[in-house]
N, C-alpha and C positions, 0 to 999 in steps of 0.2 A: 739673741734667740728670737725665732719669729712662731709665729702661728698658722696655722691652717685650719680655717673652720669650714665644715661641712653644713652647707645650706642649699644643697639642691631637691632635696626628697619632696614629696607631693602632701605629704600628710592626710593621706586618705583614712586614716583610721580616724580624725578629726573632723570629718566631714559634717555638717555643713560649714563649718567654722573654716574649714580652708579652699571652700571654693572661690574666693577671690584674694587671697594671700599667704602664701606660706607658712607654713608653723612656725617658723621660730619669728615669724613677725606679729604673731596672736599677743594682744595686750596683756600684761600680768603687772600687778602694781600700778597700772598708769604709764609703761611702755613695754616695749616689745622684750621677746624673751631672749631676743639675739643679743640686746643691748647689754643683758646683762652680764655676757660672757666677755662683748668687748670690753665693755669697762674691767672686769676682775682680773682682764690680760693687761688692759695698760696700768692697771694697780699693780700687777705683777713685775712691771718691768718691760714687758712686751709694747713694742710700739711697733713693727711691722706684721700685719694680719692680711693675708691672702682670703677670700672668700669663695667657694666653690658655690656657684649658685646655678641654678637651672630653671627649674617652672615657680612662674611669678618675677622672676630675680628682678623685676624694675621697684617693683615694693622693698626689697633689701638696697639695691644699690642706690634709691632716689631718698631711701632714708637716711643711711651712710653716709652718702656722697662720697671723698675719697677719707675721711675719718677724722681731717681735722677738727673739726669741730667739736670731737669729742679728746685729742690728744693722740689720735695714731695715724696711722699712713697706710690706710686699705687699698688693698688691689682687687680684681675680681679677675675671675677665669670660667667661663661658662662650661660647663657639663652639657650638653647638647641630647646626647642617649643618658637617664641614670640606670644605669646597668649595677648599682652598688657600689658598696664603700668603698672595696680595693681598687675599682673602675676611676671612684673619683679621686682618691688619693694618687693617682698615674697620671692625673690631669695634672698635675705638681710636682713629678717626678725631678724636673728640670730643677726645681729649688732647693732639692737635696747635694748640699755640699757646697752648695754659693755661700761665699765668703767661709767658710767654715762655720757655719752659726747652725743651732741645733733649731728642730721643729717641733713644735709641739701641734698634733692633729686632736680637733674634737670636735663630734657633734654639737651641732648649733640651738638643737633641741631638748638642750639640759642646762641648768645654773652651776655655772662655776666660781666657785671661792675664792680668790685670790690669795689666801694663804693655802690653799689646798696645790694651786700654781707654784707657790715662794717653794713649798715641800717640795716637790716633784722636780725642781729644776736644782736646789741643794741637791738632792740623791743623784741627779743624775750627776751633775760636776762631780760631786764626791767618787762614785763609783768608776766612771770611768765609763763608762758603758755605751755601747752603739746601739742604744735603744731600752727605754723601758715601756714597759706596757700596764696601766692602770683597768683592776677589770672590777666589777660588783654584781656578787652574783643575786639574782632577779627574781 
């Protein structure tokens, strides 16, 4: 299983706080908010994570590097227009069906649990399914 995290948005509703870095690179506990996601993917099992990065992305990718450092194998892919999520999720279309390995896509700009991972990738083996979709409504 690999990941796709969405990290290209500008996070204007954060303003000033992201005029020189991205949202999900905004400190929270003493690092970034991105981190936390990586970490709770390679807790999950996940060690190949894709990054969609656009405006700012040298503050994501210089803090990265390629993930070793933290236990995974980052890759990036630039988003050049952010036209939206379905826009950027087509920037990784080509990764759908490599190797047969399933993807899990999620915004970069939320904390995720790593048992809330372990769940969602149980349902899906279990199921069978060409796709599940986790939504919370707002």
């Amino acid at each position: 299983m690999r990941a796709v995290i969405l990290t290209a948005g500008e996070g204007t509703r954060m303003r000033p706080l992201t005029l020189t870095r991205p949202k999900t690179m905004l400190p929270v506990g003493g690092k970034p908010l991105l981190e936390y996601n990586v970490e709770a993917l390679r807790d999950a099992g996940i060690k190949n994570i894709t990054m969609i990065v656009g405006y700012q992305k040298e503050a994501v990718m210089e803090h990265f590097k390629d993930g070793k450092n933290i236990g995974v194998n980052i890759t990036y892919v630039t988003q050049e227009k952010r036209l939206g999520t379905a826009h950027a999720i087509g920037q990784v279309a080509d990764l759908v069906g490599e190797d047969n390995d399933a993807i899990i896509v999620t915004n970069g700009d939320i904390i995720l649990e790593n048992e809330l991972i372990k769940s969602l990738m149980d349902k899906y083996h279990q199921s069978q399914a060409q796709s599940i979709l986790v939504l919370t409504e707002v």
